[in-house]
C-alpha positions as CSV (number, residue, x, y, z in Angstrom):
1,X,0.0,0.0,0.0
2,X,1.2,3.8,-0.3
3,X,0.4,6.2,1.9
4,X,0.6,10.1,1.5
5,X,3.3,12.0,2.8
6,X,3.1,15.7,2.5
7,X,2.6,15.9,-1.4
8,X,4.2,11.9,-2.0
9,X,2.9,9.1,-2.5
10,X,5.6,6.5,-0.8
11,X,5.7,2.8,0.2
12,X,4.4,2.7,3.7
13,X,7.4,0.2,4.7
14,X,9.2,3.0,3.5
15,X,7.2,5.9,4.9
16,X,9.7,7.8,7.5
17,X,8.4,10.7,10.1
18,X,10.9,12.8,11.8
19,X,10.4,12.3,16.0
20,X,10.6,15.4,16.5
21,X,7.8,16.2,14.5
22,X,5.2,17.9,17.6
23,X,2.2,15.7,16.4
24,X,5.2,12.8,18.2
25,X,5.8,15.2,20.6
26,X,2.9,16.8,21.6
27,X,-0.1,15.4,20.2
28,X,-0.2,19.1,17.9
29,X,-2.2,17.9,15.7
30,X,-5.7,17.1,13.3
31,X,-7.3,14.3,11.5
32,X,-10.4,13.4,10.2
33,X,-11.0,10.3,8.6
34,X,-13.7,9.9,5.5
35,X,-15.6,6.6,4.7
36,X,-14.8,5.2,0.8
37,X,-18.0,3.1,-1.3
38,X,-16.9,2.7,-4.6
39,X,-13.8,4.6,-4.7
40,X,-15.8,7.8,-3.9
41,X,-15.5,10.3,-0.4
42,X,-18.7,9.7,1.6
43,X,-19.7,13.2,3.1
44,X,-16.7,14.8,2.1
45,X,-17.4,18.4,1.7
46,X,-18.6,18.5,5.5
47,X,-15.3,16.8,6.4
48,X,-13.2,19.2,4.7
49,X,-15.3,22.3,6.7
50,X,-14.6,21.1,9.9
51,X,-10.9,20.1,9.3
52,X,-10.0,23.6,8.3
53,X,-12.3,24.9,11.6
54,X,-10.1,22.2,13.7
55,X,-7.0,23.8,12.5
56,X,-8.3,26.9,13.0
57,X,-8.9,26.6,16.6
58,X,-5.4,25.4,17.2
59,X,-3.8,28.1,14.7
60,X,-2.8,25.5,12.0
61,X,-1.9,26.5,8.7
62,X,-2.5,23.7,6.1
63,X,0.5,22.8,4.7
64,X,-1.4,23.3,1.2
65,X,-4.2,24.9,0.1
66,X,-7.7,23.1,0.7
67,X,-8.5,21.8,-3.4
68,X,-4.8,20.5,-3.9
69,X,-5.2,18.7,-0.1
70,X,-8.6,17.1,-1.3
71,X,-6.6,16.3,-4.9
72,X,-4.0,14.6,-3.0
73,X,-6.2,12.6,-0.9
74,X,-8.4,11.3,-4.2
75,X,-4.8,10.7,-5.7
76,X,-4.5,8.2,-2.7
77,X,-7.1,6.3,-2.5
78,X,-7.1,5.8,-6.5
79,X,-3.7,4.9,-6.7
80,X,-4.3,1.9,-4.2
81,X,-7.4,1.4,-5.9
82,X,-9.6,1.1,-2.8
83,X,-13.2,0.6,-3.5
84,X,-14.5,0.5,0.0
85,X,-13.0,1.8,3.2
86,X,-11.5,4.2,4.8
87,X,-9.1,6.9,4.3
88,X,-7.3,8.4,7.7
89,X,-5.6,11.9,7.5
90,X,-3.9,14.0,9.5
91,X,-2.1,17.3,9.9
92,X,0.8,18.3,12.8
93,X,2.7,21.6,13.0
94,X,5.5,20.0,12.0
95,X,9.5,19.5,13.1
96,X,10.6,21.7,15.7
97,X,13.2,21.8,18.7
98,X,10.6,20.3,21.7
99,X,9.2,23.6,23.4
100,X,5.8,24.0,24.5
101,X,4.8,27.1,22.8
102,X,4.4,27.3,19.0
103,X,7.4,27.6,17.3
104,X,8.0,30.4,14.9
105,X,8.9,28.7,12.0
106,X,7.5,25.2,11.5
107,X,6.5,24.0,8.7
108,X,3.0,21.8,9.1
109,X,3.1,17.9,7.8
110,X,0.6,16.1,6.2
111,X,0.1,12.4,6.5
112,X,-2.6,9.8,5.1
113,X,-3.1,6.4,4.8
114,X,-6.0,4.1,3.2
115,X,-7.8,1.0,4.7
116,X,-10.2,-1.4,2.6
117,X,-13.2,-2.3,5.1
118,X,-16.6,-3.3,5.2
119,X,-18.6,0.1,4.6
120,X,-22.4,-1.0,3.0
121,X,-23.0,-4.0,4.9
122,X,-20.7,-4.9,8.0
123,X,-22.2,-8.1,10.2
124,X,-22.8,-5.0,12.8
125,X,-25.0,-3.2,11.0
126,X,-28.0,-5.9,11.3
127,X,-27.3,-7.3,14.7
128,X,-26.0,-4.2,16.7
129,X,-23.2,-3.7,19.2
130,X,-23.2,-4.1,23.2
131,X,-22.3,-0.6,24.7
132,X,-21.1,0.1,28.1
133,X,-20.7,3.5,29.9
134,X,-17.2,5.2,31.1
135,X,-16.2,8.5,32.2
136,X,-15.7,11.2,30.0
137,X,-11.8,12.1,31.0
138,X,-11.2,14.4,28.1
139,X,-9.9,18.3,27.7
140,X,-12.7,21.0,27.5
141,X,-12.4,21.4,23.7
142,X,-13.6,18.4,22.6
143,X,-14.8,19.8,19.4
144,X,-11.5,20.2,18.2
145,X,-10.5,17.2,16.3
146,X,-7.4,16.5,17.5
147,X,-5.2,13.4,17.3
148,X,-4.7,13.3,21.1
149,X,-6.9,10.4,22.1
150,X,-5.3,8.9,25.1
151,X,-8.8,8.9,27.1
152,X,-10.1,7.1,24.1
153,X,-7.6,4.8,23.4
154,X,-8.3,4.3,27.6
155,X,-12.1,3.9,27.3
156,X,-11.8,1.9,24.1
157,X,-10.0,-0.7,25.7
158,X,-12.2,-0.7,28.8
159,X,-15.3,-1.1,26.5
160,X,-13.4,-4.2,24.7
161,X,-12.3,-5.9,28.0
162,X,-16.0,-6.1,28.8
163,X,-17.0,-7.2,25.6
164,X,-18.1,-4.4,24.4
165,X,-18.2,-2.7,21.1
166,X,-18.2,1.0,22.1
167,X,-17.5,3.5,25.2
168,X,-20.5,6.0,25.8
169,X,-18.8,8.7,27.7
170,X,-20.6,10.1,30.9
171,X,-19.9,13.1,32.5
172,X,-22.0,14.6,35.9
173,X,-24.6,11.6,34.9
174,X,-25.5,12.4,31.4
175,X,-24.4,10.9,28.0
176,X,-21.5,12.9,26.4
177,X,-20.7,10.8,23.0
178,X,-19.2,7.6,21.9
179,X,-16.0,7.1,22.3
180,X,-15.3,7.6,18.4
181,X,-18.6,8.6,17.6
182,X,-22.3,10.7,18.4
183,X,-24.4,8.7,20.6
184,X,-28.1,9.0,19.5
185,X,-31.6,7.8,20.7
186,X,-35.1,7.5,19.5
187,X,-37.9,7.7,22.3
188,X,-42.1,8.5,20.8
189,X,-40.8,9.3,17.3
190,X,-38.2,11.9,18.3
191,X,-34.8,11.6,17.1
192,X,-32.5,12.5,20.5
193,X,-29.3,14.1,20.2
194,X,-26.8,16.1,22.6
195,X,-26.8,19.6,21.4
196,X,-23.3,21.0,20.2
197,X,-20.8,22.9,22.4
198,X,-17.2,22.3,23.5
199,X,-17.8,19.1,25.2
200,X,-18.2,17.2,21.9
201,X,-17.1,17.0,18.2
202,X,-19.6,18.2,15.7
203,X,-19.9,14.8,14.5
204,X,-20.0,15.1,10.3
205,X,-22.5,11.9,9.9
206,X,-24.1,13.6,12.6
207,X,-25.4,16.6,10.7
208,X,-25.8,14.5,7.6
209,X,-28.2,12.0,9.4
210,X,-30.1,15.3,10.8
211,X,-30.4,16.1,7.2
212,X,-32.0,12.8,6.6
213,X,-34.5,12.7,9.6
214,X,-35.5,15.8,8.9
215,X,-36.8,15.0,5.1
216,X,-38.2,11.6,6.6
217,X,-40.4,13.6,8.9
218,X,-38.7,13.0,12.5
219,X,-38.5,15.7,15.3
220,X,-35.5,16.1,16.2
221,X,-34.6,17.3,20.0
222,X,-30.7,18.4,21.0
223,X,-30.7,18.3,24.4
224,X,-28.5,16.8,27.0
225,X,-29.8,12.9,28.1
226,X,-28.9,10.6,31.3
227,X,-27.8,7.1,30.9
228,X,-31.2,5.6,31.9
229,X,-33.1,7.3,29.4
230,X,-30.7,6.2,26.8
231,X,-31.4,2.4,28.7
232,X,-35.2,3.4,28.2
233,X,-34.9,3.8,24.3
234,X,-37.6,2.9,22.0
235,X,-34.2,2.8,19.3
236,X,-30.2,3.5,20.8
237,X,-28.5,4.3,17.8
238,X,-24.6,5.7,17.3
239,X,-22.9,7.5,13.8
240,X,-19.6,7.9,13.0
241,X,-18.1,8.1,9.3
242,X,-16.5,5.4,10.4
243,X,-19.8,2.9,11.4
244,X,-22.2,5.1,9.3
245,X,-25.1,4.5,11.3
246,X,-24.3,1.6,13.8
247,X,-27.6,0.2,16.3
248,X,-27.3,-0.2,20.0
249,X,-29.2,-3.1,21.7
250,X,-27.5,-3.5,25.1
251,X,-26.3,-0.7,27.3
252,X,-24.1,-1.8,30.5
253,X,-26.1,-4.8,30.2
254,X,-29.7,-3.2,29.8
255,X,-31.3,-4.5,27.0
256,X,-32.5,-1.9,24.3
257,X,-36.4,-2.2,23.6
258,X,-36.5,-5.6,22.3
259,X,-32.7,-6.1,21.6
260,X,-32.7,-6.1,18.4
261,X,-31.3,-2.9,15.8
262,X,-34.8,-1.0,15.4
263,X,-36.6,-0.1,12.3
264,X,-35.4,3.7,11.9
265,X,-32.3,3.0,12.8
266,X,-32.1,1.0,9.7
267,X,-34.2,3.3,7.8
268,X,-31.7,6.1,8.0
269,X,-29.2,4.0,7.6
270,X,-30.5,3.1,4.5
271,X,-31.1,6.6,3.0
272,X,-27.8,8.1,3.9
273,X,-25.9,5.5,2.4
274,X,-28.1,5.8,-1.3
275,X,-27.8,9.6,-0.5
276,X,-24.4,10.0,0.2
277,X,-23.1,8.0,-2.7
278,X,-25.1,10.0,-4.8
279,X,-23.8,13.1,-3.4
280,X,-20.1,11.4,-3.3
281,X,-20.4,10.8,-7.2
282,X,-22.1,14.5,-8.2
283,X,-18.9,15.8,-6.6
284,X,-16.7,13.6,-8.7
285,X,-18.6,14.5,-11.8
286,X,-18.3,17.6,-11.3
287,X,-14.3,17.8,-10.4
């Protein structure tokens, strides 16, 4: 496989990064990472909005302008002709002597690499994952997307040592997110989602499954929710651009409604999938 350093495309055996480089050093850094169906960039536009705001936030300069960043990425995934995956990406302020404070002359890095995965139709998407609750131990600007994920890497591997397929995140008794994605519930037709502030990531598939609800005729209430209304469910649904739209049917070891992944939960799993590979190949047309 290649991967994508800077602006070349190199053998990943091959692929060197200096140590210095602050993403090594400091976590001072941002990635997003974009769903591939048919060798087309599920949702891509929204990802490319919030990786600028991300770098933003931190005062990150791309290390190239946003069109010849989103070339280079389609150049990637092409070249290991990847049909169906996912493509990872990030951006750190690059090789400096190790000082806390920005350094004055850096110059940012860019990294990528492609995975082949089951997008359309993974086993989880009709049976649904266990999910079990941790506490959220995470920085107060959570809506930055940055590549320092040690209290997700921790709550990841709690959630897998109890044979669990996801970390809901609690903090003062009420649901955060996942801990790699939006943590959603359905409860007398209403489509329930934490509202969006520093203490979680505007989730991308998030605001595209919104999109969706909304033209299917769901209310949709953001608002903050406890752990036993999310137990309480009529539907416990998560999204990520990772799992799309992934079903919930046990929650620290409360079953979901009738334990099974519920009907709108598949429904609007459904659309955005036909929706966003529609959208995915308009944008390809059109480049």
């Amino acid at each position: 496989m290649k991967c994508l350093l800077n602006r070349r495309l190199v053998d990943e055996a091959k692929a060197t990064i200096s140590p210095f480089d602050r993403g090594y050093l400091f976590a001072d850094g941002i990635y997003e990472v974009i769903a591939i169906v048919d060798g087309l960039l599920l949702d891509s536009e929204r990802h490319w909005i919030r990786l600028e705001r991300s770098c933003g936030e931190i005062n990150l300069p791309l290390p190239m302008g946003i069109e010849e960043l989103k070339s280079l990425i389609a150049d990637l995934v092409s070249t290991n002709a990847v049909k169906e995956g996912r493509v990872y990406f990030q951006i750190t302020r690059g090789v400096a002597e190790r000082d806390f404070a920005f350094p004055a002359e850096a110059t940012p890095q860019l990294f990528a690499f492609v995975r082949e995965a089951s997008v359309i139709a993974p086993p989880q998407a009709d049976i649904g994952i266990d999910a079990v609750t941790v506490e959220d131990l995470r920085w107060k600007r959570r809506d930055i997307k940055s590549i320092a994920l040690l209290p997700q890497t921790m709550a990841k591997q709690e959630a897998k040592a109890r044979g669990a397929g996801e970390a809901i995140m609690m903090e003062n008794g009420f649901i955060t997110e996942g801990s790699s994605s939006t943590i959603h519930l359905i409860k007398d037709g209403k489509l329930i989602t934490r509202q969006l502030s520093n203490e979680v990531l505007p989730g991308v598939t998030r605001m595209s499954i919104f999109d969706v609800a909304r033209d299917l005729g769901m209310v949709i209430e953001e608002r903050a929710f406890t752990v036993q209304e999310a137990q309480h469910a009529d539907e416990l649904f998560l999204t990520s651009a990772s799992a799309i739209v992934q079903g919930i049917v046990r929650l620290d070891d409360v079953q979901i409604a009738n334990g099974s992944v519920g009907l709108v939960t598949h429904k609007l799993r459904k659309t955005y999938l036909e929706r966003s590979v529609d959208e995915a190949k308009r944008i390809a047309m059109d480049g």
